[in-house]
C-alpha positions as CSV (number, residue, x, y, z in Angstrom):
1,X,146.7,62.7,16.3
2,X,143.1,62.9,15.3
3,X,140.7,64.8,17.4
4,X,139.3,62.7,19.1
5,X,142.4,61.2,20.6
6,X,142.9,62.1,23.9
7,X,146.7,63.6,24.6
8,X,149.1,61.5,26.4
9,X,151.1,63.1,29.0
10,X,154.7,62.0,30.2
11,X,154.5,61.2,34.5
12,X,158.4,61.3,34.4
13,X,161.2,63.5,33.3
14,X,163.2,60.5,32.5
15,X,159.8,58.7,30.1
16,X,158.6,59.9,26.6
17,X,155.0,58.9,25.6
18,X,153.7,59.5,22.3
19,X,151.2,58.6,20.0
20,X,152.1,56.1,16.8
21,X,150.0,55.8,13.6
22,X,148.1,53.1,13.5
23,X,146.8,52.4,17.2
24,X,150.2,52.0,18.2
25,X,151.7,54.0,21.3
26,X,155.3,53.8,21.7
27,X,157.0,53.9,25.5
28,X,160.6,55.3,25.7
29,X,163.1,55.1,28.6
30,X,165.3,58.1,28.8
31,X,167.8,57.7,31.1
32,X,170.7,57.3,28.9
33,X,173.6,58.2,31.4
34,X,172.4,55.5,34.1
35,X,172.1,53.1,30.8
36,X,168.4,53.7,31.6
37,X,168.2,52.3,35.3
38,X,165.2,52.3,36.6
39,X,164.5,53.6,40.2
40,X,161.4,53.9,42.7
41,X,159.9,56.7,40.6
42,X,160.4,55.9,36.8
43,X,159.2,52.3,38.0
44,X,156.0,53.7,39.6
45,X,155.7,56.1,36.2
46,X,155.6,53.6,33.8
47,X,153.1,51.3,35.9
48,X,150.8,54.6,35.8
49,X,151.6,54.6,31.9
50,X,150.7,51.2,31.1
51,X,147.6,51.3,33.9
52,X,146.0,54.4,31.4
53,X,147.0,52.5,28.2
54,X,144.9,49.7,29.3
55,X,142.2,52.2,29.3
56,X,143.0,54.0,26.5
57,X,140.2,53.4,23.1
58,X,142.8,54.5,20.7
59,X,145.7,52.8,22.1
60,X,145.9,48.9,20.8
61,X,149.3,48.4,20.8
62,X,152.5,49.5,22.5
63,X,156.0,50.2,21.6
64,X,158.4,49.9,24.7
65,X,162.0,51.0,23.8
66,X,164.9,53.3,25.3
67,X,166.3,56.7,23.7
68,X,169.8,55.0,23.0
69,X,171.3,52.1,21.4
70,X,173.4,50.6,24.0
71,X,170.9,49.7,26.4
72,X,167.3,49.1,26.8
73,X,167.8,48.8,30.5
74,X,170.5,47.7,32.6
75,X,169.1,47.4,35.7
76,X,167.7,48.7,38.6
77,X,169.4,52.0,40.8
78,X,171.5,49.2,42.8
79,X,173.4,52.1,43.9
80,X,170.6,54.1,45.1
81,X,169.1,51.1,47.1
82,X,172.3,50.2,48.8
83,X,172.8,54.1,49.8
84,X,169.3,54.0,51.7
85,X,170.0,50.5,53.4
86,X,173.7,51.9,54.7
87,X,171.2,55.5,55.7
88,X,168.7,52.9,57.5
89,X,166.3,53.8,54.9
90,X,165.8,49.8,53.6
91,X,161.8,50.3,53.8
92,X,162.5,52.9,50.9
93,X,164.3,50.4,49.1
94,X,161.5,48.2,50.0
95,X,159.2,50.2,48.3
96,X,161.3,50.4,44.9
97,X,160.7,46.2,44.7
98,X,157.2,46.8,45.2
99,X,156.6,49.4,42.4
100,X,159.2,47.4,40.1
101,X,157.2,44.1,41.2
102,X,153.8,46.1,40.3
103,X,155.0,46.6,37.3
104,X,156.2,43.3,36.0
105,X,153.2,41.5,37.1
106,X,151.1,44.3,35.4
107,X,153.4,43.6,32.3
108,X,152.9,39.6,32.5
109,X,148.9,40.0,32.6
110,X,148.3,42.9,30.1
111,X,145.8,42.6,27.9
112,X,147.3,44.7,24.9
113,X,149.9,43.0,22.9
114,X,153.3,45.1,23.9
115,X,157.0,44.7,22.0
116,X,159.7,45.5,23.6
117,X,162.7,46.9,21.4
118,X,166.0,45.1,23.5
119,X,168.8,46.6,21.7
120,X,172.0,46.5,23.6
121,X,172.3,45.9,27.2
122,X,169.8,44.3,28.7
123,X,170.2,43.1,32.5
124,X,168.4,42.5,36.0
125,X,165.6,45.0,35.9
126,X,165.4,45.6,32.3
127,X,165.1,41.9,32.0
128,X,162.0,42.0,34.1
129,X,160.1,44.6,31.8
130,X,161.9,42.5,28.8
131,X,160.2,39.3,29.7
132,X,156.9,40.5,30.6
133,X,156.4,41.1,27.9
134,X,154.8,38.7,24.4
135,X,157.2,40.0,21.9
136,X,161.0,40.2,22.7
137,X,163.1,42.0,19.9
138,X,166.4,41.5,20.2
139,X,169.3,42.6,17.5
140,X,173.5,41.9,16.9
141,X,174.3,44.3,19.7
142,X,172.1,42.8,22.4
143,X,173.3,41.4,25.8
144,X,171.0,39.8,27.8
145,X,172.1,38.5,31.3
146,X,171.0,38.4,35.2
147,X,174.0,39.1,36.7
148,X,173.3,39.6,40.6
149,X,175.9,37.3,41.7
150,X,178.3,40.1,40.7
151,X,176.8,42.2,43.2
152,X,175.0,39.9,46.1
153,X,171.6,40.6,45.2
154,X,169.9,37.7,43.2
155,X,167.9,36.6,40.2
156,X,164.6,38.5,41.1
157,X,161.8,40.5,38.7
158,X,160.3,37.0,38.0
159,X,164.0,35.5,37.2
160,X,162.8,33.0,39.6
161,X,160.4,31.5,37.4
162,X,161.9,32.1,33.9
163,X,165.1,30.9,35.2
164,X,163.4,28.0,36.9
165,X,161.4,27.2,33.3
166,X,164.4,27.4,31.3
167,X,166.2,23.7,33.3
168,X,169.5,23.8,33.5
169,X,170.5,26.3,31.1
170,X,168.3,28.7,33.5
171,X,170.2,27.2,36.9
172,X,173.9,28.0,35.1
173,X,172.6,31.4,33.9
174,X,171.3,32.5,37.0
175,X,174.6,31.0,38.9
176,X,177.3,32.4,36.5
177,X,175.3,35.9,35.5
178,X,176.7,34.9,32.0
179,X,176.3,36.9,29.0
180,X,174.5,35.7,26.4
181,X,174.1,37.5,22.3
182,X,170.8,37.8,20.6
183,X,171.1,34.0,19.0
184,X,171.9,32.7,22.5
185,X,168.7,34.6,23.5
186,X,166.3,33.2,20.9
187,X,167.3,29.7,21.3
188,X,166.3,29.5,24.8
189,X,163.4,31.4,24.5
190,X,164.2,34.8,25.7
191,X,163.9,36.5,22.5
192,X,161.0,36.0,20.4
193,X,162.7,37.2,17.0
194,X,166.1,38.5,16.2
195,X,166.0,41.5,14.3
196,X,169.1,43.0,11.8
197,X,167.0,45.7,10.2
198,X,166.9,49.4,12.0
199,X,164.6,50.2,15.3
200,X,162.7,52.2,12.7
201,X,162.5,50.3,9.9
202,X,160.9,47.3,12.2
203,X,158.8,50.3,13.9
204,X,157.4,51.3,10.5
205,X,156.7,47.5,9.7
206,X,154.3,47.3,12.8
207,X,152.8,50.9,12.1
208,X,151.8,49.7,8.7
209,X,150.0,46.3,9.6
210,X,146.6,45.7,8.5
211,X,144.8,45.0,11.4
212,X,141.3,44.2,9.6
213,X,143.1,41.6,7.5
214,X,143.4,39.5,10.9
215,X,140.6,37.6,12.3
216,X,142.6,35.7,14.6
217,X,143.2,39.7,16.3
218,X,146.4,41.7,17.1
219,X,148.7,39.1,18.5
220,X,148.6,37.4,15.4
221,X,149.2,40.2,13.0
222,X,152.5,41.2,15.4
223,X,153.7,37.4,14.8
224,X,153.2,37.7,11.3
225,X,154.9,40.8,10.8
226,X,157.7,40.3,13.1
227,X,158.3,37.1,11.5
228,X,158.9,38.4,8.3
229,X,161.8,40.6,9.8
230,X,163.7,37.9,11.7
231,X,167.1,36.4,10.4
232,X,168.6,33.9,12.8
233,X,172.2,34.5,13.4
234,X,175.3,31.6,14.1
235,X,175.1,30.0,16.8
236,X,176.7,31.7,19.9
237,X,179.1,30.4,22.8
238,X,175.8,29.3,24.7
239,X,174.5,26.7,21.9
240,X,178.1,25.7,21.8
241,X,178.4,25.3,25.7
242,X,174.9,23.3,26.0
243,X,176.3,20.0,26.7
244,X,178.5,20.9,29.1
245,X,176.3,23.4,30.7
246,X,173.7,20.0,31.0
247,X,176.7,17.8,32.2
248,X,177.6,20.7,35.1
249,X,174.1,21.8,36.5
250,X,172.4,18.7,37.8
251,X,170.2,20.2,40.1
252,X,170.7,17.7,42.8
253,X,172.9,19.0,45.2
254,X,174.2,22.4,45.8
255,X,177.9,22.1,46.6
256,X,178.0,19.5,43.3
257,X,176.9,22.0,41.1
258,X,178.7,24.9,42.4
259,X,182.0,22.8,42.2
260,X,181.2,21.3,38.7
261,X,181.2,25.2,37.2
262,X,184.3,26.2,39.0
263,X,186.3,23.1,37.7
264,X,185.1,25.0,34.6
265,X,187.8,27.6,34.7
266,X,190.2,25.3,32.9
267,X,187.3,25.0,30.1
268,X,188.7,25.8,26.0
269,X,185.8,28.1,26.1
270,X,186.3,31.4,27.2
271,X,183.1,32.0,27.9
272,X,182.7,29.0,30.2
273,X,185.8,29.8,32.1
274,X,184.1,33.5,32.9
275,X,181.6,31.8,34.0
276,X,183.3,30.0,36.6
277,X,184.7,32.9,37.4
278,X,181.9,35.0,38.3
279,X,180.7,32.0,40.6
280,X,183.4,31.6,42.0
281,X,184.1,35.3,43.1
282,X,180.2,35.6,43.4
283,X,178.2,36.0,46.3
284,X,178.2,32.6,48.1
285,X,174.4,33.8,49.4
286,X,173.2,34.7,46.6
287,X,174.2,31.3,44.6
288,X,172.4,29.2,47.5
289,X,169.3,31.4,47.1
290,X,169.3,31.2,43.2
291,X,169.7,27.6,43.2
292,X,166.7,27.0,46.2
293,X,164.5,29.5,43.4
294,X,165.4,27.4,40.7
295,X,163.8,24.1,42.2
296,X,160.7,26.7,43.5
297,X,159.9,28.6,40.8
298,X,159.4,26.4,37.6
299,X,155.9,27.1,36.6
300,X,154.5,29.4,39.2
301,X,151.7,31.6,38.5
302,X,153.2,35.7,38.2
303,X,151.4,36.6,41.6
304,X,153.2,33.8,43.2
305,X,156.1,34.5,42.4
306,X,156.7,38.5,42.8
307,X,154.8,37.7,46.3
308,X,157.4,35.8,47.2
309,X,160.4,38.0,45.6
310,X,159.2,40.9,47.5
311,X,159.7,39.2,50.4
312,X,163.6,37.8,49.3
313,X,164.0,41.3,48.4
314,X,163.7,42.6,51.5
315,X,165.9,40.5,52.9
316,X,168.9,40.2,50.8
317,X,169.4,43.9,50.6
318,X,169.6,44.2,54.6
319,X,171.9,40.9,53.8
320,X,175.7,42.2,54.5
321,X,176.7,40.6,50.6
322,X,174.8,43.2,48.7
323,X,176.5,46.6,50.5
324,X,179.8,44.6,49.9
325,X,178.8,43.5,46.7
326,X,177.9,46.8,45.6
327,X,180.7,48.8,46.7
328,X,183.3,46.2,44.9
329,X,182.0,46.3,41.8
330,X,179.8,49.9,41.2
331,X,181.1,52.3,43.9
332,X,185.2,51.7,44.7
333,X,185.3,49.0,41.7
334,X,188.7,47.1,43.8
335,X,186.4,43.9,42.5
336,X,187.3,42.4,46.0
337,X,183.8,42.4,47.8
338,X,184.7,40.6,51.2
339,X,181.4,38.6,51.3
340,X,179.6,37.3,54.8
341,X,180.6,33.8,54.1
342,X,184.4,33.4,53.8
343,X,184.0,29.8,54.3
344,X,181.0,27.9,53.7
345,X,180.2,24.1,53.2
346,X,176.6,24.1,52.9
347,X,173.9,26.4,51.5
348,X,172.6,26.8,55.2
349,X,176.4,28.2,55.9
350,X,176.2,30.1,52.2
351,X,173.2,31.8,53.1
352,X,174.3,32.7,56.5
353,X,170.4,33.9,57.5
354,X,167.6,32.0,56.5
355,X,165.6,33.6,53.8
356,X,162.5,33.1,55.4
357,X,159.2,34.1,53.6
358,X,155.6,33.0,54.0
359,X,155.0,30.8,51.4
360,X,154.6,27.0,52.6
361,X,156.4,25.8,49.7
362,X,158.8,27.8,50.1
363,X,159.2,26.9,53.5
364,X,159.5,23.2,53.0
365,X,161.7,23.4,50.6
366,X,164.2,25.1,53.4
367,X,163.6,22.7,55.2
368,X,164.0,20.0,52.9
369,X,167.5,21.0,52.0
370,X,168.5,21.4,55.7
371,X,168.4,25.4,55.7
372,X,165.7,24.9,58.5
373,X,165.0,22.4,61.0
């Protein structure tokens, strides 16, 4: 640090801020026993973190990586939220959407270039801070997913657009809460490179770039770098699964598409027959609500979209499914969650509650597909 570089300070226990050569500031989450989870108070930490970078003169890059290798972040505290809903405490869990929402959005619109390092697990929340942000790392050990149907919450942290833009493969993911590697990743566009060399070697690589030998500015010189690093991998059981994932998710009608996946079980893919499985033992709420998102969402400018999330959030976690869901697969782990709808023919009767929220689109498109009058 030279002297005129102001000192960075840490806002969390569970967050390590430091200064790299080179203009470069590297962001750590350090909550390795919760697989780096974030919660209402490291999410409001690292909004305050990346609010000064913006600010900061000697800062003209950023780092954003976890202290372990096997996650970057799985999630948000799902446990923690559920516990203040069951203590009547929901407008506290309320406020843990709004910080993590904050943060997303601040993420999507930053004006630095920022790389995230998404080595091993990388899930629900973490995949919000992952896509926010312009560069994507990903390595052999990744595992990218959205898997809220497991627990009866649903695709949020902006999963309702980049699910939306991805077509059908986005639809299935978001249904199934599949699992997908680091080439599955990159050829849908989640990952921007695939990286086989160390954290620190590729750290090193982007601490030694030239910036004066780039006119066209930082982003390019990133590119550049980074795509001297990246070697492709064989293709995964997504690529192989494309055809039938196209041939399954139409998009046209609800109870088609759900019933398309689960005939999937008797698939000669493992991966497609877990697939039906975590559909069919899924939330029936949260399916219906993925699915309306997927025909809102395609396209929809960042503040749109969390605006509207915020308000979905509130409501699915007062929604019965994600206590249950919770409980059966975090807290008792029987894997038997005994969700609202037993038996449903409809999304109206999936949902069970309309998921109202202020947006007119949104609202039509209720009513369009007969959750509304």
């Amino acid at each position: 640090m030279t002297s005129q570089q102001a000192e960075l300070h840490s806002p969390h226990a569970d967050l390590q801020v430091e200064r790299g050569r080179n203009g470069w500031t590297r962001v750590t989450l350090n909550r390795p026993k919760s697989l780096h989870a974030l919660d209402e108070s490291l999410a409001s930490a690292l909004l305050a973190v990346f609010e000064q970078l913006k600010q900061d003169v000697d800062t003209s890059a950023i780092w954003l990586d976890s202290s372990t290798p096997k996650a970057f972040c799985a999630g948000g505290d799902v446990r923690k939220l559920r516990e203040l809903v069951n203590d009547g405490q929901a407008e506290q869990a309320d406020q843990f959407f709004q910080q993590e929402y904050a943060l997303d959005l601040c993420l999507h619109q930053y004006p630095k270039p920022v790389v995230v390092w998404g080595e091993g697990y990388i899930m629900g929340g973490g995949m919000g801070l992952f896509m926010a942000a312009p560069f994507r790392l990903v390595t052999p050990s990744s595992r990218l997913a959205m898997p809220e149907i497991n627990i009866g919450l649903y695709p949020d942290v902006g999963g309702s657009r980049f699910l939306a833009d991805r077509g059908a493969v986005g639809l299935f993911l978001g249904l199934t809460g599949s699992i997908m590697g680091a080439s599955g990743a990159y050829t849908i566009g989640w990952a921007t490179h695939i990286c086989a060399d160390s954290r620190q070697t590729v750290l090193e690589r982007l601490e030694s770039i030239r910036w004066q030998d780039y006119a066209a500015g930082a982003y390019r010189a990133i590119d550049d770098a980074l795509d001297a690093l990246h070697r492709p991998l064989p293709a995964g059981p997504l690529q192989d699964s494309l055809d039938v994932i196209r041939s399954v998710c139409k998009g046209q009608d609800f109870l088609q598409d759900y019933q398309s996946i689960i005939a999937l079980r008797d698939a000669g893919s493992d991966w497609l027959q877990q697939a039906a499985e975590n559909l069919q033992k899924g939330s029936p709420s949260t399916a219906a609500l993925t699915w309306l998102l997927w025909h809102w969402g395609r396209g929809r400018p960042w503040q749109q979209v969390f605006a509207l999330e915020l308000q979905l959030a509130s409501w699915k976690i007062r929604h019965p499914d994600f206590a249950e869901g919770v409980r059966a697969r975090l807290i008792d782990k029987d894997l038997s969650p005994a969700w609202q709808a037993a038996e449903w023919d409809s999304l109206k009767t999936a949902l069970g509650t309309v998921p109202a929220a202020s947006d007119s689109e949104w609202q039509a498109l209720l009513a369009r597909h007969g959750v509304t009058a």
